[in-house]
C-alpha positions as CSV (number, residue, x, y, z in Angstrom):
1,X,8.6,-37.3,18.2
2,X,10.6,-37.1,21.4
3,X,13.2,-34.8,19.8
4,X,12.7,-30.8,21.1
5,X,11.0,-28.9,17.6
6,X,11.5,-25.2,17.4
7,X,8.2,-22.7,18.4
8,X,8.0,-19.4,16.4
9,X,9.4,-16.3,18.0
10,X,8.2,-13.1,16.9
11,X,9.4,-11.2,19.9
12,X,11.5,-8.9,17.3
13,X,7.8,-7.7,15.7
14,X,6.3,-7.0,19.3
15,X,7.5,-8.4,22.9
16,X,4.2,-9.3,23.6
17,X,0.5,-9.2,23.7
18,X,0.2,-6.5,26.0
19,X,3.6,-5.1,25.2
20,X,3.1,-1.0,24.7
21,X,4.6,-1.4,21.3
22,X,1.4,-3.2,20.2
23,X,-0.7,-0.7,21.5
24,X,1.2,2.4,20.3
25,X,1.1,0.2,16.5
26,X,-2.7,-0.6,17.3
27,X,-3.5,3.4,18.1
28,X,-1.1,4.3,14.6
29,X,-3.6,1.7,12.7
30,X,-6.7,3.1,14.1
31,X,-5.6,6.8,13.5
32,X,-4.2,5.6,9.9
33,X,-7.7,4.3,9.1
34,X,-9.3,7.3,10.2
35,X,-7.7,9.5,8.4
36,X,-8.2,7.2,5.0
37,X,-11.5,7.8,6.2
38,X,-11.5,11.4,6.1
39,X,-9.1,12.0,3.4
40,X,-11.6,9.7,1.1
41,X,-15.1,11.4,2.6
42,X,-14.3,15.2,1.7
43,X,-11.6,14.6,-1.0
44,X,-11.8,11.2,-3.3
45,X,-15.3,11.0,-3.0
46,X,-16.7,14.1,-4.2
47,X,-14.0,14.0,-7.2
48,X,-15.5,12.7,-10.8
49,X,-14.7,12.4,-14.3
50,X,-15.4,16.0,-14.7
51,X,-12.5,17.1,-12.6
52,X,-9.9,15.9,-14.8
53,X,-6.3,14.6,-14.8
54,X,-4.6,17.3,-13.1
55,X,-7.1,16.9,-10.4
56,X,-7.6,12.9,-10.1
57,X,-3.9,11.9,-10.6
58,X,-2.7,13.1,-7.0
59,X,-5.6,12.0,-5.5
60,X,-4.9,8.6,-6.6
61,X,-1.4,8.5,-5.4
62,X,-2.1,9.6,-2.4
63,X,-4.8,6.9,-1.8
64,X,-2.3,4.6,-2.9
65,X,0.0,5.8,-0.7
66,X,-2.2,5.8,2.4
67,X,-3.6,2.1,1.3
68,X,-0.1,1.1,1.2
69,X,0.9,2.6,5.1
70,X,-2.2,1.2,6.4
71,X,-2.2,-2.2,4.8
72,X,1.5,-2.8,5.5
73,X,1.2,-2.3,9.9
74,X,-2.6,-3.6,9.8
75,X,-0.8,-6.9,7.8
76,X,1.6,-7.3,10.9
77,X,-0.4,-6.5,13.7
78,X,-2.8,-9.5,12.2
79,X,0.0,-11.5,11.7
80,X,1.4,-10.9,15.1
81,X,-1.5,-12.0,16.6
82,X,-2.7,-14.8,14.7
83,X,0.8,-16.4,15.5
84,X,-1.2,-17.1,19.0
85,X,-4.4,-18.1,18.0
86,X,-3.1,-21.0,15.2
87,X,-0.8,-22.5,17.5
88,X,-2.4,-21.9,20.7
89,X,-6.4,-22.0,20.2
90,X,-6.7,-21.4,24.1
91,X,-5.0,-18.4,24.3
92,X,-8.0,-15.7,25.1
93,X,-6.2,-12.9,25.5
94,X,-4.9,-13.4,21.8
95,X,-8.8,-14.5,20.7
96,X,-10.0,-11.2,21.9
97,X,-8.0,-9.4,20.7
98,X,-8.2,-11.1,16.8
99,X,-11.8,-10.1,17.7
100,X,-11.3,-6.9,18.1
101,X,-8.7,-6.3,15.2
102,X,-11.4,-8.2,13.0
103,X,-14.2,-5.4,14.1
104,X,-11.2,-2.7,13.4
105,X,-10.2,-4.3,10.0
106,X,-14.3,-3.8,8.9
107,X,-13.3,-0.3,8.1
108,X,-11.0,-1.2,6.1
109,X,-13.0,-3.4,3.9
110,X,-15.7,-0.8,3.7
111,X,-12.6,1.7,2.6
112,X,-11.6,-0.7,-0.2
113,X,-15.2,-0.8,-1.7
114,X,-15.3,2.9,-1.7
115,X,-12.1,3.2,-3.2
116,X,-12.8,0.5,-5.7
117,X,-16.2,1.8,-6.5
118,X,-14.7,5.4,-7.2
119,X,-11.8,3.7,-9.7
120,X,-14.3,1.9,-11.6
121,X,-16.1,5.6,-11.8
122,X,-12.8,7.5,-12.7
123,X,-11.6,4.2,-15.4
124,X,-12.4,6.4,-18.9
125,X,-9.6,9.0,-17.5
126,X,-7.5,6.0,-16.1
127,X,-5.0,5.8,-18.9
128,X,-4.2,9.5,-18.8
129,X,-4.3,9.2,-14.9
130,X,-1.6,6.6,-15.0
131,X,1.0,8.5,-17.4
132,X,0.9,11.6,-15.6
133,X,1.2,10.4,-12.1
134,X,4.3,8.1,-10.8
135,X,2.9,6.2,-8.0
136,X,-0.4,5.6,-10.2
137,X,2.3,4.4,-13.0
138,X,4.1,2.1,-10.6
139,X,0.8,0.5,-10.1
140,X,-0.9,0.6,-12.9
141,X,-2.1,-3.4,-13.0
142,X,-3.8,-2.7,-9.5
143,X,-5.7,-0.1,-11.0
144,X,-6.4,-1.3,-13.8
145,X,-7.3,-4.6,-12.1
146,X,-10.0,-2.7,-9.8
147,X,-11.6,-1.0,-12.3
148,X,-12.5,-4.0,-14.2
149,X,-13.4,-6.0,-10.8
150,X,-15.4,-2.6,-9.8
151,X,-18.4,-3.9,-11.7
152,X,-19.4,-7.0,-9.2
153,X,-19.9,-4.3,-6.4
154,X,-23.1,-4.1,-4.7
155,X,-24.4,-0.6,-3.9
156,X,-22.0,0.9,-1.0
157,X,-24.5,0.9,1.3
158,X,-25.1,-2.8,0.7
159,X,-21.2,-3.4,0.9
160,X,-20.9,-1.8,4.1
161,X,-23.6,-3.5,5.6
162,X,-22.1,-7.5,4.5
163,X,-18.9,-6.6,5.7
164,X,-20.2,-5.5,9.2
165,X,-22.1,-9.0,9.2
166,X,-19.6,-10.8,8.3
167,X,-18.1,-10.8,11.3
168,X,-20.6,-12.3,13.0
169,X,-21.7,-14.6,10.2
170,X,-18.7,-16.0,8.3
171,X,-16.0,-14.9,9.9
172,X,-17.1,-16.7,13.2
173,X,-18.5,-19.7,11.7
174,X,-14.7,-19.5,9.9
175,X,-13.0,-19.0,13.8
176,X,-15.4,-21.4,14.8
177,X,-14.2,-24.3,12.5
178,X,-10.7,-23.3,13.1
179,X,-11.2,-23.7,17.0
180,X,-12.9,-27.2,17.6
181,X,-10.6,-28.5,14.8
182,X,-7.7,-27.9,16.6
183,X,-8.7,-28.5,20.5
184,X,-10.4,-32.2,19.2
185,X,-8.4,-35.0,20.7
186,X,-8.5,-38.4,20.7
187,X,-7.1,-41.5,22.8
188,X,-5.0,-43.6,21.2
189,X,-2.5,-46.4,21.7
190,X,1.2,-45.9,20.2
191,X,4.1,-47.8,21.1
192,X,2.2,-49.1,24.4
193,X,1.4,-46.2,25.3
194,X,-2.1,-44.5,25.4
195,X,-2.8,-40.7,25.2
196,X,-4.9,-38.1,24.3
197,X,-3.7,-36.9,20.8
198,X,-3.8,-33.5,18.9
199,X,-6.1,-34.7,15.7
200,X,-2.9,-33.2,14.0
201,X,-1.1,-36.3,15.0
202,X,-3.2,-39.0,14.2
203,X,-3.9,-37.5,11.1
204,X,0.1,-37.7,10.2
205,X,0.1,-41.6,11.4
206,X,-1.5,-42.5,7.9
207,X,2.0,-42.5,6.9
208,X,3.1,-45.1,9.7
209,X,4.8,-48.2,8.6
210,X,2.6,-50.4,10.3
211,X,-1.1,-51.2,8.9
212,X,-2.2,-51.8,12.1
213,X,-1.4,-48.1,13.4
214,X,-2.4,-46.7,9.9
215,X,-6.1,-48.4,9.9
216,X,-6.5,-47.7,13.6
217,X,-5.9,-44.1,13.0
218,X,-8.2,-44.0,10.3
219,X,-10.6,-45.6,12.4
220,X,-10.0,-42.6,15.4
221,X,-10.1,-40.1,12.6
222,X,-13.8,-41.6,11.6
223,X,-14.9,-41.8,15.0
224,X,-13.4,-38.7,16.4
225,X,-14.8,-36.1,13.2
226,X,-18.1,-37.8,14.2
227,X,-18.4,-36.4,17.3
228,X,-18.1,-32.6,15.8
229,X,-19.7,-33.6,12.6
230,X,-22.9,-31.1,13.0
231,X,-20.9,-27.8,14.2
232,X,-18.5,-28.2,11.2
233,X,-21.6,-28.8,9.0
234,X,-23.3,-25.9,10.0
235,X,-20.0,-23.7,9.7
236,X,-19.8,-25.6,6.1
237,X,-23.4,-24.4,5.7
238,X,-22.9,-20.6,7.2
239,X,-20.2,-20.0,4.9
240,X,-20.8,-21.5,2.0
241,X,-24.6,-19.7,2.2
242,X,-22.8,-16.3,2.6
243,X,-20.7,-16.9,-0.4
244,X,-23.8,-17.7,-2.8
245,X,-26.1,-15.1,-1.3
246,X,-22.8,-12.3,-2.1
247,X,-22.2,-13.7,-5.6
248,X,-26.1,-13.7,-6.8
249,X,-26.1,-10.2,-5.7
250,X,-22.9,-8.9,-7.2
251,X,-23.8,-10.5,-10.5
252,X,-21.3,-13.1,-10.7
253,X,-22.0,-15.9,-13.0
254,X,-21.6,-18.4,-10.0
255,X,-18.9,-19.2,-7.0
256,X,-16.2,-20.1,-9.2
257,X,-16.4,-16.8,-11.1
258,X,-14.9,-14.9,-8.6
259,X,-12.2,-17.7,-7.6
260,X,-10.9,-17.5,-11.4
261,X,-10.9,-13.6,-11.0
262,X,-8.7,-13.9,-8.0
263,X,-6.4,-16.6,-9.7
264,X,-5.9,-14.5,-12.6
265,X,-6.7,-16.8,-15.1
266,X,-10.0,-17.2,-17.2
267,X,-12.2,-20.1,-18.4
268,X,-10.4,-21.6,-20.7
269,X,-7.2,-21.8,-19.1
270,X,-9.2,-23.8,-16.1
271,X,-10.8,-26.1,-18.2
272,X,-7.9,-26.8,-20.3
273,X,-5.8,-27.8,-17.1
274,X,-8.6,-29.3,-15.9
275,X,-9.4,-31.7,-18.5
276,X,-5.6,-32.8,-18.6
277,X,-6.0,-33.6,-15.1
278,X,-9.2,-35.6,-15.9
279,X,-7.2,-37.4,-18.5
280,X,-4.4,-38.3,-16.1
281,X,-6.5,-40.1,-13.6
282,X,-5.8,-43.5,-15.5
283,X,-2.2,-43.3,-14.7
284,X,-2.6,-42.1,-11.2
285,X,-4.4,-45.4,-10.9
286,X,-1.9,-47.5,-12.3
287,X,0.3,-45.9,-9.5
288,X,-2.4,-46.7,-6.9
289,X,-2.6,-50.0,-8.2
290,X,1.1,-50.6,-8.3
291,X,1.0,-49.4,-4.8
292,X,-1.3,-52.0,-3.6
293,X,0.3,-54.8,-5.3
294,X,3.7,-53.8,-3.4
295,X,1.6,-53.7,0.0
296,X,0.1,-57.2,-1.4
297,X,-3.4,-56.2,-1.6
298,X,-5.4,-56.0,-5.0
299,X,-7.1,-52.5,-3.7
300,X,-5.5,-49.6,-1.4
301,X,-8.4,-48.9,1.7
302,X,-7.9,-45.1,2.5
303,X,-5.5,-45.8,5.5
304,X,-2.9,-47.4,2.6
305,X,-2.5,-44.3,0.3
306,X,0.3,-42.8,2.6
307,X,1.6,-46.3,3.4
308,X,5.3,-45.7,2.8
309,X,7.0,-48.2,0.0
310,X,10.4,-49.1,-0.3
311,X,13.3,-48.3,2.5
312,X,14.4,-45.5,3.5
313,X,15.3,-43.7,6.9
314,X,12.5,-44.1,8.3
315,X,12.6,-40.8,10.2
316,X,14.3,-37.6,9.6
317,X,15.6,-35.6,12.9
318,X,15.0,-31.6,12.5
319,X,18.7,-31.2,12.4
320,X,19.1,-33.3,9.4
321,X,16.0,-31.6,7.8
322,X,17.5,-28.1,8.0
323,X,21.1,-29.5,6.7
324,X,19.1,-31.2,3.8
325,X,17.2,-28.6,2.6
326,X,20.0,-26.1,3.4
327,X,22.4,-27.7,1.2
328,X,20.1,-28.4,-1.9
329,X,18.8,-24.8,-1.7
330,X,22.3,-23.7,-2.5
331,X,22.6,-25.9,-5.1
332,X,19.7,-24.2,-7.0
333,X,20.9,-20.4,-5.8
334,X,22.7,-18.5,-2.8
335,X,19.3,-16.1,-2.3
336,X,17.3,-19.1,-1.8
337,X,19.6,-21.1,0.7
338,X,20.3,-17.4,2.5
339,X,16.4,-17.0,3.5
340,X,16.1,-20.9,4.3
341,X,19.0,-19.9,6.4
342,X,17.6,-17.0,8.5
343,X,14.3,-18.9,8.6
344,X,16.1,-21.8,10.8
345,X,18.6,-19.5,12.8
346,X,16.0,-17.0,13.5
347,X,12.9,-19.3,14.5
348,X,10.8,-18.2,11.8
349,X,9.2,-21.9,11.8
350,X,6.8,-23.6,14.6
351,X,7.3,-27.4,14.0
352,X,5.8,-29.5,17.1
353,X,2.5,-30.6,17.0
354,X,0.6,-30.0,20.5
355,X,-3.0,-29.4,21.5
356,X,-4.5,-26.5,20.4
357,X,-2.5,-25.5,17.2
358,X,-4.0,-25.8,13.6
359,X,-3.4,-29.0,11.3
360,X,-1.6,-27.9,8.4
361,X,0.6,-26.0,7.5
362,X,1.2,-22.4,6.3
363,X,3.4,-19.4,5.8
364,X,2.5,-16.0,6.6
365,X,4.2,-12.7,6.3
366,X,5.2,-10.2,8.5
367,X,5.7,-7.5,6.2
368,X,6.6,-4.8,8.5
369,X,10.1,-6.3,9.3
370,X,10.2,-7.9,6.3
371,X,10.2,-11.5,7.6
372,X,8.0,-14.5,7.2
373,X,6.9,-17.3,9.4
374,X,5.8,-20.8,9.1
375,X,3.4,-23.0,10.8
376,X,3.6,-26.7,10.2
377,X,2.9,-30.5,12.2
378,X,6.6,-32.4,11.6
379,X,7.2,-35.9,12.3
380,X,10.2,-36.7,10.7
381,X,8.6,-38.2,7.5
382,X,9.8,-37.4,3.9
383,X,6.4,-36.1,3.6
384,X,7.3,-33.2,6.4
385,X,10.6,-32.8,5.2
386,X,9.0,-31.9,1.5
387,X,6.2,-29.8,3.8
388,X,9.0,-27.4,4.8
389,X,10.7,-26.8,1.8
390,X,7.3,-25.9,0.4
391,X,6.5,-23.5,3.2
392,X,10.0,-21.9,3.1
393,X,9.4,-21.8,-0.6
394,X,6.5,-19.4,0.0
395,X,8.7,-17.4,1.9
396,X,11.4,-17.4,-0.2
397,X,8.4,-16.1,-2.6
398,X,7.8,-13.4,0.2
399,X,11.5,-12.2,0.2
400,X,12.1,-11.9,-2.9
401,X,9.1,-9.5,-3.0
402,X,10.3,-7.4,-0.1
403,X,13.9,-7.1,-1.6
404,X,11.9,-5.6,-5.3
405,X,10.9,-3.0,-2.7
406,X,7.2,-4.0,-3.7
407,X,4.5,-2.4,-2.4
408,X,2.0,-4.4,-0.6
409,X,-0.8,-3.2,-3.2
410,X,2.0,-5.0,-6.0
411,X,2.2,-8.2,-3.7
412,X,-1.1,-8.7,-3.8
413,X,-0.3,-12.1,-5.9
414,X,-3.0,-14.6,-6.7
415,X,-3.8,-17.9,-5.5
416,X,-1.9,-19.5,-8.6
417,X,1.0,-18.0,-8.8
418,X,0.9,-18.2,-4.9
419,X,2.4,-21.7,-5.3
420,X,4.7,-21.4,-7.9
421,X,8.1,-21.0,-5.2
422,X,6.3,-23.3,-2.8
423,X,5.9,-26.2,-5.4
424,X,9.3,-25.4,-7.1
425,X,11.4,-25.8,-3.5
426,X,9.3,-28.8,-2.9
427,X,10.9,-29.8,-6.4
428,X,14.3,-29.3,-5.8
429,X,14.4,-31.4,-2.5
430,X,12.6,-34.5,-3.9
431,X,15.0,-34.7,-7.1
432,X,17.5,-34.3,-4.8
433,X,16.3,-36.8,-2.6
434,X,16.1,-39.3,-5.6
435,X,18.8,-38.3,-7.0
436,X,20.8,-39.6,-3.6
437,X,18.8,-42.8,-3.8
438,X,21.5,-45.9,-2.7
439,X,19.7,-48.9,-4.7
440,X,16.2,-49.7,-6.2
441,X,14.6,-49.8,-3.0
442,X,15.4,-46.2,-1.5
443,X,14.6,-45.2,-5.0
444,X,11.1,-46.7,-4.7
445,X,10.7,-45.2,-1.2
446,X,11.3,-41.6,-2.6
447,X,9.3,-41.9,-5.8
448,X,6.8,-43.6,-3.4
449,X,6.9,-40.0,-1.8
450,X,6.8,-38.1,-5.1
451,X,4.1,-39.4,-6.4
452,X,2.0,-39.7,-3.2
453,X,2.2,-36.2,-3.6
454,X,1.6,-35.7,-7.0
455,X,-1.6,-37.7,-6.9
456,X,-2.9,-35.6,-4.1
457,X,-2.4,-32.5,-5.8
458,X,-3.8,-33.5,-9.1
459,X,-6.0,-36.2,-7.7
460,X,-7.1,-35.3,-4.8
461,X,-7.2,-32.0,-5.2
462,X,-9.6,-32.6,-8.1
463,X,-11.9,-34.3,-5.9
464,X,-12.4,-31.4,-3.6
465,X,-13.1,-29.1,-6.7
466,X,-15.7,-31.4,-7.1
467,X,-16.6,-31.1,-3.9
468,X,-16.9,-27.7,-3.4
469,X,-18.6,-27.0,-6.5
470,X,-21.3,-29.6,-5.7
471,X,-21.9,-27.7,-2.0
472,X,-22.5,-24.5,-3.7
473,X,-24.7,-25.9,-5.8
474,X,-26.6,-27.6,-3.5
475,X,-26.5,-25.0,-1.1
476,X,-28.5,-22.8,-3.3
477,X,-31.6,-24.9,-2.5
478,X,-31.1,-25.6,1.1
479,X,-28.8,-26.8,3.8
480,X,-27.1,-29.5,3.8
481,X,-26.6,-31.9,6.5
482,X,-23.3,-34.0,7.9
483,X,-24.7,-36.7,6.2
484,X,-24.8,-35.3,2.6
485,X,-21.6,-33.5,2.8
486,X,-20.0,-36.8,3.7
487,X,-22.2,-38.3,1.0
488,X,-20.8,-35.8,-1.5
489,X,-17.0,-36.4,-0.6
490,X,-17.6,-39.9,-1.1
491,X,-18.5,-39.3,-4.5
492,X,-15.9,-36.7,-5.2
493,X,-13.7,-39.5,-4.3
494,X,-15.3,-42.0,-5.9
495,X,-15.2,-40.0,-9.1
496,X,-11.7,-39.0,-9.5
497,X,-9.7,-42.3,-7.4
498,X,-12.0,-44.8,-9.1
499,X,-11.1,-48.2,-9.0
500,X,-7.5,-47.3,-7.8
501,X,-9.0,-47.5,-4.1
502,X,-11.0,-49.6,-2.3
503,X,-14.4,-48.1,-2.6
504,X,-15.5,-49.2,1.3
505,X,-12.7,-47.5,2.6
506,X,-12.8,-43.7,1.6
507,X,-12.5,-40.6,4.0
508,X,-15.8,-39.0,4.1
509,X,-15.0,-36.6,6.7
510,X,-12.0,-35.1,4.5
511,X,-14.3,-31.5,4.4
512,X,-13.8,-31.3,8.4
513,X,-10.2,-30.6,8.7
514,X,-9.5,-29.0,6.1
515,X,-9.5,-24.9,6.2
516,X,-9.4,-24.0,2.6
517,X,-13.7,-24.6,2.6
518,X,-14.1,-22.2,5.9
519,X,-13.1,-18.9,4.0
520,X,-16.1,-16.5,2.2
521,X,-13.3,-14.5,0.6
522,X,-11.5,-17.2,-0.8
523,X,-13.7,-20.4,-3.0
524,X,-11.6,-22.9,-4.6
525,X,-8.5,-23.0,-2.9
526,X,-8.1,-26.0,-4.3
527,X,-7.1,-26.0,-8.1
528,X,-4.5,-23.4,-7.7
529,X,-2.4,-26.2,-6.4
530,X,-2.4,-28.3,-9.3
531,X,-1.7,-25.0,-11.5
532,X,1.1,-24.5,-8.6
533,X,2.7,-28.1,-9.1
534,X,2.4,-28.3,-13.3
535,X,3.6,-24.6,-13.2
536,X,6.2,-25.4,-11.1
537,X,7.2,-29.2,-12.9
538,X,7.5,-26.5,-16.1
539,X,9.4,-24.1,-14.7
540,X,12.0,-26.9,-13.1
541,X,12.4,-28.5,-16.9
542,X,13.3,-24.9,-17.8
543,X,16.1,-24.4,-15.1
544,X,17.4,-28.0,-15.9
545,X,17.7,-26.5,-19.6
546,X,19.2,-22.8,-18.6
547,X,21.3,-23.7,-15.5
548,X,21.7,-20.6,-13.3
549,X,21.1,-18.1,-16.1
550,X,17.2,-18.9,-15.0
551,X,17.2,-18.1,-11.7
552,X,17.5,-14.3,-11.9
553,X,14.4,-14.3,-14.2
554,X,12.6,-16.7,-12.0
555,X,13.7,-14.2,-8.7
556,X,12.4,-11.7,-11.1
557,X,8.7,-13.7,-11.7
558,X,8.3,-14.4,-7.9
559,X,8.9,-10.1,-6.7
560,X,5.9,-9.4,-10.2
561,X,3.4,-12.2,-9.4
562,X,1.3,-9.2,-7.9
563,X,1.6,-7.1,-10.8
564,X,0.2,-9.0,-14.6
565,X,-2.6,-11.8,-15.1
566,X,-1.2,-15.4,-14.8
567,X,-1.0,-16.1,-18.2
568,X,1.4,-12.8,-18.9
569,X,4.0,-13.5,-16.8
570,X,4.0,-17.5,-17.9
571,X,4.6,-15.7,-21.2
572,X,8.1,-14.8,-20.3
573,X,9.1,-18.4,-20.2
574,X,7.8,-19.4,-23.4
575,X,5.1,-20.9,-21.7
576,X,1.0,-20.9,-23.1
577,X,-1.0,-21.7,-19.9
578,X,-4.5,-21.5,-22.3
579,X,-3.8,-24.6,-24.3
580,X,-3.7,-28.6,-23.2
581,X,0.0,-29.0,-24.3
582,X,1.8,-27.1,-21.5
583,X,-0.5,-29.4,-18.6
584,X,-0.1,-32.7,-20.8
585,X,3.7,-31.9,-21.2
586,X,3.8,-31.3,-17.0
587,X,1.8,-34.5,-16.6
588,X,4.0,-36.2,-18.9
589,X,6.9,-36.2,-16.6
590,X,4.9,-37.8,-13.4
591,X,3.5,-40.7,-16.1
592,X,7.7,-41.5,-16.7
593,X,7.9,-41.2,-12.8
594,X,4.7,-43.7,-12.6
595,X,6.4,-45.9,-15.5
596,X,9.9,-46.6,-13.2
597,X,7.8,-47.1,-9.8
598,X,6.0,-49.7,-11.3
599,X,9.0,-51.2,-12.7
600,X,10.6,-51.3,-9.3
């Protein structure tokens, strides 16, 4: 785009990298951790059952309190500085310094086993602890929470000695991925014009209106991830090794048992929204196939799934993105448009896409001012518009949080409630997009851009669970090579797009790019998405029905998604995540959405 795009500015956190506000923050952290230390060594340790309420109670509080400090500036100083290394991989300065912080932030892991560990010890008196102490009342769930967790703990010694490996094992492999992803360029002709781009970039041309530029990017995306196939393979291999080596010997059932721990949810619930998204696949396809008709071809090749349909403006300015999403987030409530406000005014979002930044998109907070900010690649598409409503929809997520006065033990939220303001925001702008639609062809182009997305979070999506779950497995025998991992993506595809695509055209190299399989803490950050959109599609149908009388509850939902299991606080909504109804009934209203596309 030739328009100027906003750069994140967090010069009211810290002025700068070597700014003596840093440092004195940095020294605070280091002399906070040692004191947790300390205070944990000759007090919380030694203290057991035997001791007592009156004894255990302010020793809890206290931990919480000192977890709380600590967590809260060791939060910002990481997010300070990783607002360098996503959007500037070159930066060394800012890489040594994430080094550094991650060696720091080691003690801190090793200081939440320990203190997990000695809950799980202290759980028979937990109850009694919890009544007679406020700050252990006020966060009951996390203790309660780490007690139960406590039990997939490997001796301390053992603990210690992964997290102190990590950083050179996972972690790296992790920075690693992160680091040739984002410097990879390619040359490619646009417009006449030939240039190096940011993989970012030609990864956002798949939704260019011409074929030619579509399947020629596809072809530089094929031939580009080729040439860092085997790096990215053995980061795939590195981390994914780690994981299962961890799991087996803190007795988990298997990878996925922790990811469902972390999501809050259990078995059932998964598999129940899991086998209505199996069950959906047939309409998706009737969507795909729709799709290809309109693009007059019997099957869409990979490069076609983002084709757009219909006509529409064909690009969206940033200025007309901000007034759009401005003015429909007041629509749905005055807190919502006030954040998506500051977020614009303030430079809380980095928007251009330039070497050296991350693909993606993401929003981070920055708890110690009480501010969030947002990462994403814009290029004026409805796709990018819908990008930043779900990023500001985190944040809004974030605010709401903040304003509670939660703690950041209470914020610690789980990966599927994580999406629920994302998806919702995300909501309200593509209604509002179609509800604007002037004639059946703008109204084809924005469902085209509904369900695109739909089918990627309940499609797609599905296919990386599949994926992922097939790595680990394998993994357990031996590595695997570039070639296999391709291989199994292929099949993952195959599996879940069926004959809605054109089998010879697939993207095999889909596991490169994407972060979300580069993380040992956090497996399976894929299905909390779809729980996120058919959460989200439920709790929309429920604000159509209430009006604004819904939004204080839902305010209410986002500031407690740290604080009850998944399936409590859907509760409060009338809503049973355990059984097939409350998914079918989501999926129910993309099948109408498929049902008028194909008409048009």
């Amino acid at each position: 785009m030739t328009q100027k795009l906003p750069h994140w500015n967090l010069s009211n956190v810290y002025p700068g990298l070597d700014s003596k506000e840093l440092k004195q923050d940095w020294q605070d952290m280091l002399a906070q951790i040692e004191g947790l230390e300390k205070f944990f060594a000759e007090k919380v340790a030694p203290a057991g059952v035997e001791q007592g309420v009156q004894t255990l109670a302010p020793l809890v509080g206290e931990l919480i309190d000192r977890f709380n400090a600590v967590s809260e500036l060791a939060w910002t100083i990481n997010a300070y500085i990783g607002s360098f290394v996503t959007t500037d991989s070159f930066n060394k300065q800012a890489k040594r310094l994430e080094s550094e912080f991650d060696t720091e932030a080691v003690r801190l892991q090793k200081l939440n086993v320990q203190a997990s560990a000695w809950i799980g010890r202290i759980a028979p008196l937990l109850p009694q602890i919890i009544a007679a102490e406020p700050r252990a009342k006020a966060h009951a769930f996390f203790l309660e929470e780490t007690a139960r967790q406590s039990k997939y703990l490997m001796s301390e010694a053992e603990e210690a000695l992964a997290a102190e490996l990590m950083l050179d094992g996972a972690v790296a492999w992790s920075k690693l991925q992160g680091t040739v992803t984002s410097q990879l360029t390619w040359e490619f002709e646009l417009d006449g014009k030939t240039e190096a781009l940011p993989m970012p970039a030609i990864i956002n041309l798949r939704s260019h209106p011409e074929e030619d530029v579509r399947r020629r990017a596809y072809e530089a995306e094929m031939a580009a991830w080729k040439t860092v196939e085997e790096p990215l393979a053995a980061a795939m291999n590195g981390i994914k090794g780690t994981v299962n080596t961890l799991d087996r010997r803190r007795g988990r059932e298997d990878a996925l048992h922790a990811a469902i721990d972390m999501a809050r949810i259990d078995r059932p619930t998964l598999e129940a929204m899991l086998t209505a998204m199996r069950d959906s696949f047939p309409m998706f396809r009737r969507y795909f196939k729709a799709k290809a008709k309109k693009l007059g071809k019997e099957k869409l090749a990979w490069w076609d799934l983002f084709a757009p349909v219909g006509k529409t403006a064909s690009t969206f300015t940033w200025e007309q993105t901000r007034d759009f999403i401005l003015a429909n987030f007041g629509s749905f409530s005055p807190e919502l448009e006030s954040l998506a406000r500051r977020a614009f005014e303030h430079d809380w979002i980095d928007a251009e896409m330039r070497p050296g930044k991350r693909g993606g998109a993401f929003c981070m907070g920055v708890p110690a001012v009480k501010e969030s900010r947002i990462l994403c690649n814009f290029d004026g598409t409805l796709d990018q518009v819908s990008t930043v409503a779900h990023e500001l929809g985190h944040a809004f997520h974030n605010q709401c949080a903040y304003a509670a006065g939660k703690t950041m033990l209470q914020q610690d939220t789980p990966m599927t409630l994580a999406e629920t303001a994302s998806i919702l925001c995300e909501t309200i702008v593509n209604q509002a997009v179609l509800r604007q639609a002037a004639g059946p062809e703008e109204e084809l182009a924005v469902l085209e851009g509904i369900l695109n997305n739909a089918s990627q979070v309940i499609v797609d999506i599905y296919s990386r669970y599949l994926f992922e779950k097939e790595v680990f497995d394998r993994r357990t025998r031996a590595e695997l090579s570039a070639d296999e991992l391709c291989e199994i993506m292929e099949g993952a595809q195959r599996a879940t797009y069926g004959d809605g695509l054109d089998e010879r055209y697939l993207m095999k190299y889909m596991w490169t790019w994407k972060p979300h399989y580069y993380s040992a803490g956090l497996s399976f950050y894929n299905f909390p998405y779809a729980f996120g959109l058919l959460f989200g599609i439920g709790l929309y149908a429920i604000y159509q029905q209430r009006g604004a009388d819904f939004v204080p509850d839902y305010i209410n939902l986002l500031a407690s998604t740290g604080e009850a299991p998944a399936a409590d606080l859907a509760a409060r909504f009338g809503i049973d995540i355990r059984t097939r109804k409350f998914w079918d009934d989501s999926l129910a209203v993309i099948e109408q959405q498929v049902e008028r596309y194909a008409k048009l």
